[in-house]
C-alpha positions as CSV (number, residue, x, y, z in Angstrom):
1,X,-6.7,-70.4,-72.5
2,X,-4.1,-67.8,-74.1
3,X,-2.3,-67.9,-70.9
4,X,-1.9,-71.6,-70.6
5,X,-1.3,-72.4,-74.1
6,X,0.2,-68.8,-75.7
7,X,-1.7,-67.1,-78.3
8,X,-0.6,-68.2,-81.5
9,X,-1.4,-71.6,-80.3
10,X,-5.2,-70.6,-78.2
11,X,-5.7,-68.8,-81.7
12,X,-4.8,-71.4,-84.1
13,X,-7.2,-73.9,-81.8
14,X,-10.3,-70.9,-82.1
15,X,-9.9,-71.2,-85.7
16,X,-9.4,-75.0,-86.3
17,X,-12.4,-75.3,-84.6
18,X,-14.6,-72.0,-85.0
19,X,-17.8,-74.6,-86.7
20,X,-17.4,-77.2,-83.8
21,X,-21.3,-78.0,-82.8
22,X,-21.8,-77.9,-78.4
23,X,-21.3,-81.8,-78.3
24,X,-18.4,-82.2,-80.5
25,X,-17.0,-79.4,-78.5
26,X,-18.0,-81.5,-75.3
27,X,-16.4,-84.3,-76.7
28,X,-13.0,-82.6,-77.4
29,X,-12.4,-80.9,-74.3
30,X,-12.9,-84.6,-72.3
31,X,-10.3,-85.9,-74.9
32,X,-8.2,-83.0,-74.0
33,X,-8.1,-83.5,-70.5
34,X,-7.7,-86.9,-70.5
35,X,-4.4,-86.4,-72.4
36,X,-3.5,-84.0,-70.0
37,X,-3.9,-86.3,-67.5
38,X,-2.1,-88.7,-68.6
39,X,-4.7,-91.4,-68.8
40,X,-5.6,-93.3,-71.8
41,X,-9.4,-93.0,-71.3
42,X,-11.8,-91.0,-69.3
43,X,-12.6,-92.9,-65.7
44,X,-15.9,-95.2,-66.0
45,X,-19.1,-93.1,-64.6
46,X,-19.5,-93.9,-60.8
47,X,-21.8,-96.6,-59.5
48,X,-24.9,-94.7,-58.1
49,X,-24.5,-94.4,-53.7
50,X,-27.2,-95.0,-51.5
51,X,-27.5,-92.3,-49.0
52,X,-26.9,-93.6,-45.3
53,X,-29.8,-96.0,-44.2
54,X,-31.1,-99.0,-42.8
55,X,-29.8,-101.5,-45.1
56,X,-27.1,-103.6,-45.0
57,X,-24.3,-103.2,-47.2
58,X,-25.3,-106.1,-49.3
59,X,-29.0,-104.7,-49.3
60,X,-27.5,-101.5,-50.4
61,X,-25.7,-103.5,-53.3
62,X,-28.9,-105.3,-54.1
63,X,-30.5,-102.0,-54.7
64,X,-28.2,-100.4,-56.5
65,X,-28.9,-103.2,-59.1
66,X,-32.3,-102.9,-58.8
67,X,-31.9,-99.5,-60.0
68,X,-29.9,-100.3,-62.9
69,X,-33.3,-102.4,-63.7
70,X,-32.0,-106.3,-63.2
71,X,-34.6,-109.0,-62.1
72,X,-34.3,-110.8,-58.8
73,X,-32.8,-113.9,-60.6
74,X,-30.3,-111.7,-62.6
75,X,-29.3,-109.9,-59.2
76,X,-28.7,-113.5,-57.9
77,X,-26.7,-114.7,-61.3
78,X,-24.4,-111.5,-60.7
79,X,-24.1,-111.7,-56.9
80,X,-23.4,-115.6,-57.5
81,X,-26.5,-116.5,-54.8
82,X,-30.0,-117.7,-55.3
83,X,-33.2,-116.0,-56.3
84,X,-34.8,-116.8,-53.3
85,X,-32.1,-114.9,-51.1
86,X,-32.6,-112.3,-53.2
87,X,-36.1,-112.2,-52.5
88,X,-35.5,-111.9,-49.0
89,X,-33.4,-109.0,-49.1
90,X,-35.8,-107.2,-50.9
91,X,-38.6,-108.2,-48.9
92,X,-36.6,-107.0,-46.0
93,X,-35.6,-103.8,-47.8
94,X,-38.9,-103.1,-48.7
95,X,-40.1,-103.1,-44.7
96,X,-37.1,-101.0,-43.7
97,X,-37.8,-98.3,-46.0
98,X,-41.6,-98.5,-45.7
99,X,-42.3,-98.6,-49.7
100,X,-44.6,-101.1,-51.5
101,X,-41.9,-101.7,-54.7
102,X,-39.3,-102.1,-56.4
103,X,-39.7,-98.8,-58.3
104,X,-39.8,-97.2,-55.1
105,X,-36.6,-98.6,-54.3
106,X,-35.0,-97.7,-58.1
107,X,-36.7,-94.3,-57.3
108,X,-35.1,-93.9,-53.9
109,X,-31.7,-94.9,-55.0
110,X,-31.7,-92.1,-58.0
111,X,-32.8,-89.5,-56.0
112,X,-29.9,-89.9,-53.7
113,X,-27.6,-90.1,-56.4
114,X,-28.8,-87.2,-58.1
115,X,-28.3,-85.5,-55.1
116,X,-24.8,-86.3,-54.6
């Protein structure tokens, strides 16, 4: 830090902020690299991936969704088709991957995201 900012400045920053509890600290160092970067706010968190797999990309859409905890009819409000095409797709997804619910799917998209 001394080296990047000079040490009258890296000290004068130590002492400002010597009391500064861990998620305040957390807090300031995101503010500081976003000013840095020249952006005027930190990028949105990423949409969870599903790993490569069976499912089409729209299948892989619908359980994304599923993961963020929406009902059939409020993946079909969002997507802008109806419930019962919904319900297909996760029938369908739910023979491809071989699990018996929606939590498995939920569970299966997390895990992959986790491990990205």
């Amino acid at each position: 830090m001394d080296e990047q900012l000079g040490a009258a400045t890296a000290g004068a920053i130590r002492k400002d902020h010597a009391g500064v509890t861990l998620p305040d600290a957390v807090r300031l160092g995101l503010d500081l690299v976003v000013r840095q970067s020249g952006r005027g706010r930190p990028a949105p968190p990423r949409e969870p991936r599903v790993p490569e797999s069976p499912l089409t990309g729209r299948e892989r859409e619908i359980a994304v969704l599923i993961a963020r905890g929406l009902s059939n009819k409020a993946i079909a409000d969002r997507l802008t088709i109806s419930p019962r095409t919904v319900d297909g797709h996760v029938e369908r997804m739910l023979r491809k991957l071989d699990f018996t619910s929606r939590t498995q799917i939920a569970s299966w998209v997390a895990a992959s995201s986790a491990a990205r």
